[in-house]
Structure formats: C-alpha cells, structure tokens
N, C-alpha and C positions, 0 to 999 in steps of 0.2 A: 185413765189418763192422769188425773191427781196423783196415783201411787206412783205411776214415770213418774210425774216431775218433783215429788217430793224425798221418792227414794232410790230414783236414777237419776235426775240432773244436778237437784240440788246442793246433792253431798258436794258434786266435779265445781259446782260455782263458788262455794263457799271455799275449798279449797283454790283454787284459782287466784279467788279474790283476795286470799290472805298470804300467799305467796308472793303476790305479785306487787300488793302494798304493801308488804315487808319490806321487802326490796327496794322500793319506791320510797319511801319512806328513812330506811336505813341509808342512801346516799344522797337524800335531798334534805334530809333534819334531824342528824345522827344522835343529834346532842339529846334530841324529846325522848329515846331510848333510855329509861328511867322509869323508877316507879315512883317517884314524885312521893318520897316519904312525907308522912305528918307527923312525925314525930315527936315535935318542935313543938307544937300544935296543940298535941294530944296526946298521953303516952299510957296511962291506967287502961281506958277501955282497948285501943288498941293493943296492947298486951293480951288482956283476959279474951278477946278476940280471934286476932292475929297467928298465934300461938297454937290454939287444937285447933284452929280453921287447915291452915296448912300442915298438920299431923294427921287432921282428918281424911281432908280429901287429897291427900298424895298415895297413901296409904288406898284408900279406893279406886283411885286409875292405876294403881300399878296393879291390883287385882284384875281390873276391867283389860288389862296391858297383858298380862302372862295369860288368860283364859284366851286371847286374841292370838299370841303368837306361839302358846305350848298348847291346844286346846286338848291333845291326847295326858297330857302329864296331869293339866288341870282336872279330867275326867277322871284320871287314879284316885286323886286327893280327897274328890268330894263321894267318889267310889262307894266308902264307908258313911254308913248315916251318923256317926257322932261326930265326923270331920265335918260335914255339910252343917249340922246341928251347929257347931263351931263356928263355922264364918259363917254363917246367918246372923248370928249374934253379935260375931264383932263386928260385922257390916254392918249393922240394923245399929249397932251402939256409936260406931264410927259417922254414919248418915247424921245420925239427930246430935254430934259433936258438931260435926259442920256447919246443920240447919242455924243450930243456936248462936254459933260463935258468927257467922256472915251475917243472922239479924242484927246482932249487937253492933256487928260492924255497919251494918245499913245506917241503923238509929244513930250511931255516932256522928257521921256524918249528918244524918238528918237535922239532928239536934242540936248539936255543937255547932255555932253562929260563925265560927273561927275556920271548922270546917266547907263547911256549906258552903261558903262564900268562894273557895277554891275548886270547889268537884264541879267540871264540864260536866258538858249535857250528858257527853259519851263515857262519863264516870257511872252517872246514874242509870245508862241504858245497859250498862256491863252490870253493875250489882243487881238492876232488877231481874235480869239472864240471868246468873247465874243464881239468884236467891230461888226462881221457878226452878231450874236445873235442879238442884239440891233438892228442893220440897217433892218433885216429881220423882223425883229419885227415894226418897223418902217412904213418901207413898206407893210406890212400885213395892219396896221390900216388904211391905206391914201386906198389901192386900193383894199382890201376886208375888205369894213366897215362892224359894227355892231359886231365887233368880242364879243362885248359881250355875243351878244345873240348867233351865231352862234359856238363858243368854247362850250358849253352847251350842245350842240350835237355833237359834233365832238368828241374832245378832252376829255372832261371829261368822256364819259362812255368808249373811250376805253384808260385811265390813269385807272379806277375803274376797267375795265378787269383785266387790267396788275397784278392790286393790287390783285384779287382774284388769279391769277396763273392762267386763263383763256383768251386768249388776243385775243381782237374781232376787230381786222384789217382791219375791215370792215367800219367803222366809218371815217377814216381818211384815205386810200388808193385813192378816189374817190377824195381828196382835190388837190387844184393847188399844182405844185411841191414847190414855194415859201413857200406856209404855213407848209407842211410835211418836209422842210430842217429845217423851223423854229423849229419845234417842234422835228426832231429829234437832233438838237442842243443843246436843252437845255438837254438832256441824255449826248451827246459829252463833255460837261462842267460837270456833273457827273463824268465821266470818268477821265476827268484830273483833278477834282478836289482832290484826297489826292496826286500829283505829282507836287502839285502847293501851292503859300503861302496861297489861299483859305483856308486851313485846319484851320486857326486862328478863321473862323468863328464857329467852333465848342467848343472852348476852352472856360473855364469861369476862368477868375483868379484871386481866391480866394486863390492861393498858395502865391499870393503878402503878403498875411495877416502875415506867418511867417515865408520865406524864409529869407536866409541872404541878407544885405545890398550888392546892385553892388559898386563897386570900379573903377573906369572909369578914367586909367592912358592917360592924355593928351601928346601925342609928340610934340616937339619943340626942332628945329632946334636949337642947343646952338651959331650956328656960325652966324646964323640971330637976337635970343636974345640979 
C-alpha cells in the first residue's frame, strides 16, 4: 500500500498540484513570476555558484530527458563499455559540480545578513530539496554505478507507465530506498515548484520587447549626502 501511494499516487498529486498553481498563480500574481535576483546584493559568490550550478545540472536532466524519450538510441550509446565508462564520469564530475556550487549557494544566503533577511521560508524549503536531490543523486552514481544502464530499466518504463495513466510500480519498489527517495524527489520539486521562484523557468520574455520603460527611484539619505 506505501509503494501505491508513493509510486502510483503521488507522482499524479504533485503533478496536479503544480499545474494547477501555476496557473493560479500566473493570473492572480503575474508580476511574483520572477526569480527575484540578488545580484545587487551579492554578485562574487553567486557567480562562482550560479554558473557550473546551472551547466551542471541542465546538462544531467537532459541526460535523464533523452534516456526517457530515446531509451533504444540511448541503449546503442552506452552499448560500448568505454562510452558508458564516459558518461559515468562526466556524470559523476557533473553531480559533484552541482553539489558544490548549490552549497555555496546555500551558505551564501545562509551567511550573508543582506541575503538572509530576503529568502522566504519557501526559499529555504526549495534549496534544502534540492541540496538532498543533488546529494542523493550523488550518492546514487558513486555507490550504485552504471546508473546509466540501470535507470533504463527501472525508471524509465515506470515514468512511461505513469505517462500512460497506468503506473507499473513494480520497476522501482525492489530499488535500495536511497535511489526511490532519489526519484521520488525529483516529483517533491514538482510539487513546490509553482510555490517557488522556479516558476521563472517557464517564462519567455518577449513582453520586454514593448512593455514600458522601468523607472528605478535610488534612496539616499540627504543627511549622509
């Protein structure tokens, strides 16, 4: 009964819920569609951050993206053991890019008083998700290798259940609990995804092209002037 609801209901709630407040959200408070830069703020560590974070892990869901919807093509590639040997390694180097640049970005925030005082709760519930996500994922490559080949069978035919409305729970119940947190994580980040600045990644903005100009009134103190 756990494994339904974790790996037959769950995946349909999170999704649900993050569709449904997108939505919700997108026409009742269009403007919070934003990633609320700190730029201003903070610009050294967010750089050394910032930078391999999103190199790193875009580059690993588009991996985790083509084994999903090419799984025979992806099966040629890793076919040969010195191509598998290959993206083991870029994986495994790409993972611990991310780990490290998302702590920094933790700590930045943590530490920087400037920051801090800005990050919502639902800031901090998003980096410590995603800081697990990463780490778990981490730990996945180092102590159950080969995830190439193995997500192939696991994962992918029952993400391709889910996708039919038919969810074969059977695929991934039998996996170490490390891997099935992993993967039911990445659903958990669904979930808070329209409740968090994530949402910016949906946005394209093209309304820059004939919106009016911003006006951006500087404060200063006239008795420090």
């Amino acid at each position: 009964m756990d494994d339904v609801m974790l790996f037959a209901v769950f995946p349909y709630v999170a999704i649900v819920l993050a569709v449904v407040v997108t939505f919700y959200r997108y026409f009742t408070d269009r403007f919070s569609y934003s990633s609320y830069s700190s730029q201003f703020l903070e610009s050294r560590a967010l750089f050394w951050g910032s930078v391999p974070w999103h190199f790193g892990i875009l580059v690993i869901l588009l991996a985790h993206l083509l084994a999903l919807l090419i799984p025979g093509v992806w099966q040629e590639i890793i076919a040969a053991p010195a191509r598998l040997y290959v993206l083991e390694v870029i994986g495994l180097s790409l993972a611990l890019a991310a780990l490290l640049s998302l702590g920094l970005l933790f700590a930045r925030r943590f530490y920087t008083h400037r920051l801090s005082v800005v990050t919502s709760p639902m800031d901090w519930a998003l980096l410590v998700v995603l800081l697990a996500q990463v780490a778990l994922g981490f730990w996945v490559a180092i102590f159950y290798r080969w995830g190439s080949d193995w997500y192939l069978h696991t994962a992918v035919p029952w993400l391709q259940s889910l996708a039919r409305l038919d969810p074969e729970t059977q695929f991934v119940t039998s996996l170490p609990w490390l891997v099935k947190l992993h993967m039911l994580g990445g659903f958990m980040l669904i979930a808070l995804f329209p409740f968090t600045r994530l949402v910016h990644m949906i946005t394209v903005p093209v309304t820059y092209l004939w919106r009016p100009y911003q006006v951006v009134v500087w404060y200063r103190d006239q008795r420090r002037a």
